[in-house]
C-alpha positions as YAML, in Angstrom:
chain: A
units: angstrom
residues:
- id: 1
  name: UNK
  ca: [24.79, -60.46, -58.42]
- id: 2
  name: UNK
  ca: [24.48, -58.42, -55.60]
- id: 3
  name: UNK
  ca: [22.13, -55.13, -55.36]
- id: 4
  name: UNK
  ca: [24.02, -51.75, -56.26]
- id: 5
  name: UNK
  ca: [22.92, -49.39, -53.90]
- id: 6
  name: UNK
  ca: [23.43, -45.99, -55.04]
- id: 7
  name: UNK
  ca: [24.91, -43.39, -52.06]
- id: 8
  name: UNK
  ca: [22.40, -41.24, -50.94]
- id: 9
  name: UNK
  ca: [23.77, -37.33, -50.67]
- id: 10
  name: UNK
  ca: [23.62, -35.93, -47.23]
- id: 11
  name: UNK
  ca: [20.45, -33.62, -46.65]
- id: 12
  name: UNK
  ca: [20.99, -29.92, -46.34]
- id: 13
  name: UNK
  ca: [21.04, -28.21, -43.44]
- id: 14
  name: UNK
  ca: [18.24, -26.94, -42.08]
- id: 15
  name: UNK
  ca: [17.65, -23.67, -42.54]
- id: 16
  name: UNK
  ca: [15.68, -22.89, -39.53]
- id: 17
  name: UNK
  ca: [18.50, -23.96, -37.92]
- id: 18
  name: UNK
  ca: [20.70, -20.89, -37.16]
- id: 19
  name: UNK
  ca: [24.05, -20.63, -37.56]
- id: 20
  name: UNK
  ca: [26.03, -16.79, -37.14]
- id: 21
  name: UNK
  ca: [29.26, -17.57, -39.02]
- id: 22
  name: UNK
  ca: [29.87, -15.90, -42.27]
- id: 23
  name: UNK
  ca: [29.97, -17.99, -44.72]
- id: 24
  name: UNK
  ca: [30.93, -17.47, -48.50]
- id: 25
  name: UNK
  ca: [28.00, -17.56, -50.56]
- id: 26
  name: UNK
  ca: [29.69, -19.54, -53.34]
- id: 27
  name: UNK
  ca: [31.14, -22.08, -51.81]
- id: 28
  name: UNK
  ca: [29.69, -22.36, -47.82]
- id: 29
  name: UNK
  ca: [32.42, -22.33, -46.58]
- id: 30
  name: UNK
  ca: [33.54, -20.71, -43.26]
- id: 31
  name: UNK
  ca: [34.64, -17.19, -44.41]
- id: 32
  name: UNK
  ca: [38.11, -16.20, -41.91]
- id: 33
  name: UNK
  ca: [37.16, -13.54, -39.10]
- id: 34
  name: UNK
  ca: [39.19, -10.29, -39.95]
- id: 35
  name: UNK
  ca: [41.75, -8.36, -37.74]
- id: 36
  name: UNK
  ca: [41.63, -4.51, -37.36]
- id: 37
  name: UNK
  ca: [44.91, -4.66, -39.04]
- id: 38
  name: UNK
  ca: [43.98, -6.34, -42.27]
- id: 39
  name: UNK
  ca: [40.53, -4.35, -42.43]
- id: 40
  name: UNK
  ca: [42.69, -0.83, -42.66]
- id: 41
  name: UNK
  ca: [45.01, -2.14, -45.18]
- id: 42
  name: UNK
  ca: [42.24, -2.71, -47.25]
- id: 43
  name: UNK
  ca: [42.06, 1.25, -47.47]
- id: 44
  name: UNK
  ca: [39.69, 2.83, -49.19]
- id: 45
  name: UNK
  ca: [39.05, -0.28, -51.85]
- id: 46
  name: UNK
  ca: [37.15, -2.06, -48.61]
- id: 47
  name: UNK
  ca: [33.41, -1.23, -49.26]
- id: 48
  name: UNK
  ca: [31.01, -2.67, -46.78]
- id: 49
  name: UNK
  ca: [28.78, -3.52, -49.69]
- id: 50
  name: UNK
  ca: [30.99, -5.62, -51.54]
- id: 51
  name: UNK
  ca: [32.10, -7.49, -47.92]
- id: 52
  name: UNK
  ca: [28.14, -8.15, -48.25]
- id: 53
  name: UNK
  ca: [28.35, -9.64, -51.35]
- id: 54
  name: UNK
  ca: [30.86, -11.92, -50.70]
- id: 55
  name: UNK
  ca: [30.56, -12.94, -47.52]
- id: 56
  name: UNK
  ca: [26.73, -12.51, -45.74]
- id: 57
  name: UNK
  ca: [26.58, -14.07, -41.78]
- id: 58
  name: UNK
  ca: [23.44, -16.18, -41.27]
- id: 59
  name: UNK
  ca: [20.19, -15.08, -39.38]
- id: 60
  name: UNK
  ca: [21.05, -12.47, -36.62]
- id: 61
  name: UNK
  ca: [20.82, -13.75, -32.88]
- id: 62
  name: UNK
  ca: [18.87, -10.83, -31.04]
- id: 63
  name: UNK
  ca: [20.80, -11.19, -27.39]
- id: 64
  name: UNK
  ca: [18.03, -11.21, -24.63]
- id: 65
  name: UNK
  ca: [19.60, -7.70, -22.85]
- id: 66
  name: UNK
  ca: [18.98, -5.93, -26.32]
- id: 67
  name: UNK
  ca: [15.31, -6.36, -27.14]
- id: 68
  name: UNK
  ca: [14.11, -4.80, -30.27]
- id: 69
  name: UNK
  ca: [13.27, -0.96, -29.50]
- id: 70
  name: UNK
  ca: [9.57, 0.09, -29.72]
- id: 71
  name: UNK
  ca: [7.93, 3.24, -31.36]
- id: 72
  name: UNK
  ca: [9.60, 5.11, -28.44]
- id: 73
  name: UNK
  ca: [12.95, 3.46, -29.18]
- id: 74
  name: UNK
  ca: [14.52, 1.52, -26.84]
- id: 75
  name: UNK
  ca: [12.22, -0.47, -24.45]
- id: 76
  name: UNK
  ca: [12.57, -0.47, -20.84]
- id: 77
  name: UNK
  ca: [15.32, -2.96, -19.65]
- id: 78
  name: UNK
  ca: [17.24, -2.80, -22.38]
- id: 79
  name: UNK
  ca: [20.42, -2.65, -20.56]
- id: 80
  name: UNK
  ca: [22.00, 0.39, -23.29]
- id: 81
  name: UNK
  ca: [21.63, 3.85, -21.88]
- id: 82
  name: UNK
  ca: [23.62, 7.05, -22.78]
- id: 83
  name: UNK
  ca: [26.14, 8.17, -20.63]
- id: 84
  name: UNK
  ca: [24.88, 11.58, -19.01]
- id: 85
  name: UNK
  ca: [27.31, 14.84, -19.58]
- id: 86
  name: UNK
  ca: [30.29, 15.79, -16.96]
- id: 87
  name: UNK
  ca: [31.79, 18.07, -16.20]
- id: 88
  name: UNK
  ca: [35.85, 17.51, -17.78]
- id: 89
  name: UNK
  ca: [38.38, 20.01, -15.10]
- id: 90
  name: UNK
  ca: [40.67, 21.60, -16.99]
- id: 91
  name: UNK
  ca: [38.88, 22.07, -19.93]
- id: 92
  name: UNK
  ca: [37.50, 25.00, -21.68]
- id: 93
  name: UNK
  ca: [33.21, 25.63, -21.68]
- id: 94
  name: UNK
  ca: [33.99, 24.78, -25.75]
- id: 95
  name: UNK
  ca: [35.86, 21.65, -26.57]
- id: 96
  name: UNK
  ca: [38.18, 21.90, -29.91]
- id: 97
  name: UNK
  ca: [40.52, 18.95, -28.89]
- id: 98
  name: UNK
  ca: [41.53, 16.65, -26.82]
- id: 99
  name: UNK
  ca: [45.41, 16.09, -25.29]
- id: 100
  name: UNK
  ca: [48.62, 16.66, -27.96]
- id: 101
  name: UNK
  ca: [50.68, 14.36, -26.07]
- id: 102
  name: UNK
  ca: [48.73, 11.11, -26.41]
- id: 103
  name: UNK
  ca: [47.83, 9.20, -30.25]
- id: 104
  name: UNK
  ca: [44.27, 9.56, -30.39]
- id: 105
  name: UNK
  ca: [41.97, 10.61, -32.24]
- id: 106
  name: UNK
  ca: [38.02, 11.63, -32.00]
- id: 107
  name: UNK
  ca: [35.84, 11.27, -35.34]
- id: 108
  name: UNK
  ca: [32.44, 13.07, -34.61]
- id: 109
  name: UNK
  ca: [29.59, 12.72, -37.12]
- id: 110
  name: UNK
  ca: [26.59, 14.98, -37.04]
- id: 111
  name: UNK
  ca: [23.82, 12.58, -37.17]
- id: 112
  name: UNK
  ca: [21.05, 13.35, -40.15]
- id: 113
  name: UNK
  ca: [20.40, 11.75, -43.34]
- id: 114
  name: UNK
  ca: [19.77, 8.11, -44.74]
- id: 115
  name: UNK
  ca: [19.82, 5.67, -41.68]
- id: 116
  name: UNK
  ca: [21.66, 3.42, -44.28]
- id: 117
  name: UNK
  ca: [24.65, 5.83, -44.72]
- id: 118
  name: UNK
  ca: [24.89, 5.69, -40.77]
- id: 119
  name: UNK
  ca: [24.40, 2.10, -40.41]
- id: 120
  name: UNK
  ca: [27.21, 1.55, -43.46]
- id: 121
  name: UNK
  ca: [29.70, 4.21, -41.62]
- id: 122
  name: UNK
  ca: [29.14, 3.00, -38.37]
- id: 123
  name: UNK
  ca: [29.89, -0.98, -39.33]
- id: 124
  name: UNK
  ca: [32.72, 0.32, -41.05]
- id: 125
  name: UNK
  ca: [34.37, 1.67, -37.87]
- id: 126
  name: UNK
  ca: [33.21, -1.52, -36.15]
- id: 127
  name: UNK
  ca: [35.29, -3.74, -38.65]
- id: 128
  name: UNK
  ca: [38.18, -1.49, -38.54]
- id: 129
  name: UNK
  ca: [38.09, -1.58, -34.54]
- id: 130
  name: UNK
  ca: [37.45, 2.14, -34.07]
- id: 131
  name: UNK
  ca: [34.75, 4.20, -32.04]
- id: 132
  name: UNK
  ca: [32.85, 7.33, -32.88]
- id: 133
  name: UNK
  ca: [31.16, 10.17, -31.40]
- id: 134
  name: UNK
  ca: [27.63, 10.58, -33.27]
- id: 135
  name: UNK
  ca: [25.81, 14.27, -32.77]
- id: 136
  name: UNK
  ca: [22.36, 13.71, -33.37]
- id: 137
  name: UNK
  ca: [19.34, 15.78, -34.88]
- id: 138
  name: UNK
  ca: [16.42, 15.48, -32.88]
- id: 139
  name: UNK
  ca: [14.02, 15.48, -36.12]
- id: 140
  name: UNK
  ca: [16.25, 12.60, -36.95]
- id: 141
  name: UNK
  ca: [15.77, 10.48, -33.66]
- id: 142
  name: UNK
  ca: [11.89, 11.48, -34.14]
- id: 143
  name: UNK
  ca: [12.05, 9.71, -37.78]
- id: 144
  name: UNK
  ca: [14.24, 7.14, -37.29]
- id: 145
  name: UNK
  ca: [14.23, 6.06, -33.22]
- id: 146
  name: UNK
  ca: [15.93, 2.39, -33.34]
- id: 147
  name: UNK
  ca: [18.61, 4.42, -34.65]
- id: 148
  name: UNK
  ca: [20.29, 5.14, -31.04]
- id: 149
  name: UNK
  ca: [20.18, 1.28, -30.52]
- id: 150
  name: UNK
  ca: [22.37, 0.64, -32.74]
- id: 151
  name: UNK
  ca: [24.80, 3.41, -32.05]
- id: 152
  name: UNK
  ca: [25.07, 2.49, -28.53]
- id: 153
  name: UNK
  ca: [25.44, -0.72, -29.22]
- id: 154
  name: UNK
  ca: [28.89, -0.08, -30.84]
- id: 155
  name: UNK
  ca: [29.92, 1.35, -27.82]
- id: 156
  name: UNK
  ca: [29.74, 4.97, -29.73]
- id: 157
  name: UNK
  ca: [29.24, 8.11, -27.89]
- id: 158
  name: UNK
  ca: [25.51, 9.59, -28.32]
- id: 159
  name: UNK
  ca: [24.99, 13.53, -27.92]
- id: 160
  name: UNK
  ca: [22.68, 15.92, -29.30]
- id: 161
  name: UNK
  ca: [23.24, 18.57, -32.76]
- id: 162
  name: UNK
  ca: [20.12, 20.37, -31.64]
- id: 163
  name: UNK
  ca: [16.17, 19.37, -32.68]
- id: 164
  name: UNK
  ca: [15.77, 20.70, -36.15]
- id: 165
  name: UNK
  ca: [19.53, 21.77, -36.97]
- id: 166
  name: UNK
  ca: [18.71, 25.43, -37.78]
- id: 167
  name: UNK
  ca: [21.50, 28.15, -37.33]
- id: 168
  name: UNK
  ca: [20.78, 28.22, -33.76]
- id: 169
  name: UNK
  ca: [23.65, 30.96, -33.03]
- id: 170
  name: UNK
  ca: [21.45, 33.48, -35.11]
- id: 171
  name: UNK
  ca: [17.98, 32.35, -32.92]
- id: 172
  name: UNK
  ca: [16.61, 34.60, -30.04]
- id: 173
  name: UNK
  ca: [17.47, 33.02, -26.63]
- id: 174
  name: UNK
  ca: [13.78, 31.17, -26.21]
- id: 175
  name: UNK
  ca: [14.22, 29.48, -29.81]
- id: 176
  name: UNK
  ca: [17.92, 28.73, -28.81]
- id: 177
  name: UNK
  ca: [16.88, 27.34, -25.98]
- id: 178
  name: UNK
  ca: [13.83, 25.21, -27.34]
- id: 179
  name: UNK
  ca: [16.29, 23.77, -30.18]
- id: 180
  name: UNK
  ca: [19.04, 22.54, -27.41]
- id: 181
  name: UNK
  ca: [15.75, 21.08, -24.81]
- id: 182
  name: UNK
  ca: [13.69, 19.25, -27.44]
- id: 183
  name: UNK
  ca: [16.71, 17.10, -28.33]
- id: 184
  name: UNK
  ca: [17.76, 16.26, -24.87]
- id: 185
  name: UNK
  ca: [13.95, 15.03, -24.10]
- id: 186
  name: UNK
  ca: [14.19, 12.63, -27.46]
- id: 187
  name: UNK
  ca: [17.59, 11.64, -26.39]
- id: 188
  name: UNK
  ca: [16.21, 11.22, -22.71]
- id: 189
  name: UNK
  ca: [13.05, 9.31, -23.58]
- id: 190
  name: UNK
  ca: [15.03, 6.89, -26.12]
- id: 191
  name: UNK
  ca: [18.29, 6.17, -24.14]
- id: 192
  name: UNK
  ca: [17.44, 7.29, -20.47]
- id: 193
  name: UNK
  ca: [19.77, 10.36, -20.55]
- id: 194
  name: UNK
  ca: [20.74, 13.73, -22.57]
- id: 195
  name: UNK
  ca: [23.36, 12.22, -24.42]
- id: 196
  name: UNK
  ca: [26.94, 12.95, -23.82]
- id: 197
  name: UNK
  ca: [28.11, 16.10, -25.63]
- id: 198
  name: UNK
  ca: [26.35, 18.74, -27.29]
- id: 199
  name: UNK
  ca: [27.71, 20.45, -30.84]
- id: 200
  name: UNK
  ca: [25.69, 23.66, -31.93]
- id: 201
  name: UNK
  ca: [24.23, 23.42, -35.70]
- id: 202
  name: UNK
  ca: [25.25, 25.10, -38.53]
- id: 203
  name: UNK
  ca: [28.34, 26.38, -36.54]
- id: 204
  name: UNK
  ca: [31.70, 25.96, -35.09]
- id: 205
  name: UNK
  ca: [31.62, 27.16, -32.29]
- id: 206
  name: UNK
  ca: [28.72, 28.18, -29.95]
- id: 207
  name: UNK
  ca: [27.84, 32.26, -29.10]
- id: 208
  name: UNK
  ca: [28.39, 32.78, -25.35]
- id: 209
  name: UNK
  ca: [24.23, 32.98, -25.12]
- id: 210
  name: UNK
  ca: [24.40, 29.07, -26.64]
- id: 211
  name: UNK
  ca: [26.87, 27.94, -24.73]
- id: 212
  name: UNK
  ca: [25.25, 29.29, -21.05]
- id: 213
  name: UNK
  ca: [21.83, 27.72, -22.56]
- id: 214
  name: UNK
  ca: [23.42, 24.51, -23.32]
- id: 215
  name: UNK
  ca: [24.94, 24.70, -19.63]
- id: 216
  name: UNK
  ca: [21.39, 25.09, -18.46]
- id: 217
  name: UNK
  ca: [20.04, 22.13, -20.08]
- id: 218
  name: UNK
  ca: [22.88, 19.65, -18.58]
- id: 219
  name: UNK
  ca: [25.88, 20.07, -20.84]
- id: 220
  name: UNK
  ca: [28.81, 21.33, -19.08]
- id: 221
  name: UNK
  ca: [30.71, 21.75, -22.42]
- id: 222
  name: UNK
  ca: [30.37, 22.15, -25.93]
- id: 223
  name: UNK
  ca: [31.63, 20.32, -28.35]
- id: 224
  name: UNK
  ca: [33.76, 21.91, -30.89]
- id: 225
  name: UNK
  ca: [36.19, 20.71, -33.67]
- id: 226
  name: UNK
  ca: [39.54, 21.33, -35.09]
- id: 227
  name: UNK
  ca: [39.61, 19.08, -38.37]
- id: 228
  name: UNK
  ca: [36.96, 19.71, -40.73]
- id: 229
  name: UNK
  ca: [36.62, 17.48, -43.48]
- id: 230
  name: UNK
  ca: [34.45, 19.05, -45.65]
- id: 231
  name: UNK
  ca: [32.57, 16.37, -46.39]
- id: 232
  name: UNK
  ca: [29.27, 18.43, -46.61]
- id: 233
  name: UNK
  ca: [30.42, 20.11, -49.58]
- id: 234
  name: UNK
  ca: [30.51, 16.90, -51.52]
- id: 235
  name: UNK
  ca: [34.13, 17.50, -52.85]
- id: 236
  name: UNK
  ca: [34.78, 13.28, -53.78]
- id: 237
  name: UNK
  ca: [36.05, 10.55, -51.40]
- id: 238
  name: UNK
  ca: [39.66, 11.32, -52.44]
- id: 239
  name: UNK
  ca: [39.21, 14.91, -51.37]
- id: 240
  name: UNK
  ca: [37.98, 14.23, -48.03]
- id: 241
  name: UNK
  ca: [40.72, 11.20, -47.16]
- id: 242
  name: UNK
  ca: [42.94, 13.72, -48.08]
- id: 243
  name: UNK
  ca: [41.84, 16.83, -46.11]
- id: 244
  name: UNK
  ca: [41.30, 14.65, -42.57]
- id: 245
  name: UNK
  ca: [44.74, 12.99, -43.21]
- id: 246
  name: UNK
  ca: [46.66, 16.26, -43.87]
- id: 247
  name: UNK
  ca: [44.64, 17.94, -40.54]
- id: 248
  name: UNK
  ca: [44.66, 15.55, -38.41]
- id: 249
  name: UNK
  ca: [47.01, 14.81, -34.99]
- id: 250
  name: UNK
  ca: [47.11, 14.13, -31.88]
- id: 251
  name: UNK
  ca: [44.21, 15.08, -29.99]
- id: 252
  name: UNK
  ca: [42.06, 16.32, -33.21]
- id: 253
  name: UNK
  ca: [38.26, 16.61, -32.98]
- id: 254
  name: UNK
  ca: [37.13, 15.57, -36.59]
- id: 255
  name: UNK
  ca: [34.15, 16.88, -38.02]
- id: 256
  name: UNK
  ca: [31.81, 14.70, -40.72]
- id: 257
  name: UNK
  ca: [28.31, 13.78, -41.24]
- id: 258
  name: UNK
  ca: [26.42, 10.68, -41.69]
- id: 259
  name: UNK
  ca: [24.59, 11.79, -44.61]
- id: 260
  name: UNK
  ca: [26.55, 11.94, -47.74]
- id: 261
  name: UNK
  ca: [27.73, 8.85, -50.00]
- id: 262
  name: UNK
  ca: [31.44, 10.34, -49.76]
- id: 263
  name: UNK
  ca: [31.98, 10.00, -46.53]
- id: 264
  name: UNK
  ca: [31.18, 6.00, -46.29]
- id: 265
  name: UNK
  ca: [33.63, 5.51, -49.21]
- id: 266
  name: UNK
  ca: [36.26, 7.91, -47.52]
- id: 267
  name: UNK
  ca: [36.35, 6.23, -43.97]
- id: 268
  name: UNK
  ca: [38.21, 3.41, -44.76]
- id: 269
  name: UNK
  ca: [41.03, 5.09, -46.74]
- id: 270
  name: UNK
  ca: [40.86, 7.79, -43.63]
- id: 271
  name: UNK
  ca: [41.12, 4.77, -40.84]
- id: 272
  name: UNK
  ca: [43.98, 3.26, -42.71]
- id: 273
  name: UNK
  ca: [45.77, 6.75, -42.70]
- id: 274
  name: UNK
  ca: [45.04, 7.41, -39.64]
- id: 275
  name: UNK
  ca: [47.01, 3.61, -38.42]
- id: 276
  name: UNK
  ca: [49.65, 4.23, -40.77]
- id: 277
  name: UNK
  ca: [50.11, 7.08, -38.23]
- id: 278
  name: UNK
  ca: [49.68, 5.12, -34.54]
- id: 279
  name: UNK
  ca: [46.99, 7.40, -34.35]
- id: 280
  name: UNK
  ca: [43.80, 5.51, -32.71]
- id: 281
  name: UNK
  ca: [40.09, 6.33, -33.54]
- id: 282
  name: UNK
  ca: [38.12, 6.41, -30.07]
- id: 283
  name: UNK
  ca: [34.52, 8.30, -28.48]
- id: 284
  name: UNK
  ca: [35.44, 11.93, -27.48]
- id: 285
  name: UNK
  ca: [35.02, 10.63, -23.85]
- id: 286
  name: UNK
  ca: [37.97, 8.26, -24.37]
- id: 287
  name: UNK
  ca: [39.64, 11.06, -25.85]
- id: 288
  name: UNK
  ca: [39.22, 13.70, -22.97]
- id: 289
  name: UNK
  ca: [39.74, 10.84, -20.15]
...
């Protein structure tokens, strides 16, 4: 009788090998790459936490332009700068919103709080195919530097909410002034500019003194709103879907914030309202173009 040779299993892949496609965790197998379409009609039951779960990609290729940032942020020759501020003819020293004739939309988010809130609202704009404008805190950028990395890396507008986001319209005109230039040198030594926009804190709109400062620095506008989604006040997911959708049209300037938990949970059912409506999510510089 001959020898029974028993099949030998095939060895598992290496793991040092790497390999970027999602996979499902149960089963290995390839998960399917997802539309913009299908990601909004998930609505507000998509949660980037549960796509996590279910789905994780394998170990993340660093591409060679995008080294990782140092202390200072990002290191020289990193290939992602911030646009620098222009002038827009036409439009007003304070920016509410963009053209009524045309389906687009700007989402602006004034940039403080848990980096993981940002990172979660900012990868659920990414999966939904939609851009945002991010207004950062310069005590923020000073905590938390890689930050600007990875908003310019989702080709997101950058721009600066002042250094310590203090009602700057109530300031005398040296503090005004200080608040509006200490941001603009983080944003300059971590992305090579000033950032794009500048929105005042704790305020609409700027004072005429705050608006001529802001001038001086390098920003030819301000950056105003005309949708405010009250997301600060912690009023519950539903509450905020509800108040953007009802505001919103063409040309809106939307005002949120990176950090509250209400927000993450709100964007998707506020991107799917927002395609149910043609209505595109872009920068504010797409927007005023």
């Amino acid at each position: 009788m001959g020898r029974v040779t028993t099949p030998v299993p095939p060895s598992p892949p290496d793991p040092a090998v790497s390999d970027p496609t999602p996979r499902d965790r149960a089963t290995g197998t390839p998960c399917p790459a997802p539309d913009r379409r299908s990601a909004l009609r998930a609505g507000a039951g998509f949660v980037v936490g549960a796509i996590a779960t279910a789905c994780s990609p394998g170990p993340t290729v660093v591409h060679p332009s995008f080294p990782t940032p140092t202390a200072d942020g990002l290191s020289a020759g990193s290939g992602i700068h911030a646009p620098a501020p222009r002038a827009l003819p036409g439009q007003p020293d304070q920016i509410s919103h963009g053209p009524r004739d045309r389906p687009r939309v700007a989402l602006t988010f004034h940039g403080q709080g848990d980096p993981s809130i940002a990172t979660a609202i900012l990868d659920t704009a990414e999966h939904a195919g939609a851009r945002i404008t991010v207004l950062a805190v310069g005590t923020w950028l000073d905590e938390h530097p890689d930050i600007t990395r990875r908003i310019l890396k989702g080709g997101h507008d950058l721009g600066n909410h002042t250094q310590r986001h203090l009602d700057i319209n109530t300031m005398s005109e040296a503090d005004a002034r200080a608040e509006i230039q200490k941001c603009a040198d983080r944003l300059r030594r971590l992305t090579g500019s000033i950032g794009t926009w500048f929105r005042p804190s704790r305020a609409r709109r700027a004072t005429p003194l705050v608006s001529r400062l802001a001038r001086d620095v390098g920003y030819p506008h301000v950056l105003s709103y005309d949708v405010d989604s009250l997301d600060h006040t912690s009023p519950g997911a539903p509450a905020v879907t509800h108040k953007v959708a009802d505001d919103v049209r063409n040309g809106s300037v939307v005002s949120l914030h990176f950090g509250y938990p209400d927000t993450v949970v709100a964007l998707p059912a506020i991107l799917h309202a927002l395609d149910r409506r043609g209505l595109s999510a872009v920068t504010t510089t797409e927007l005023l173009s």
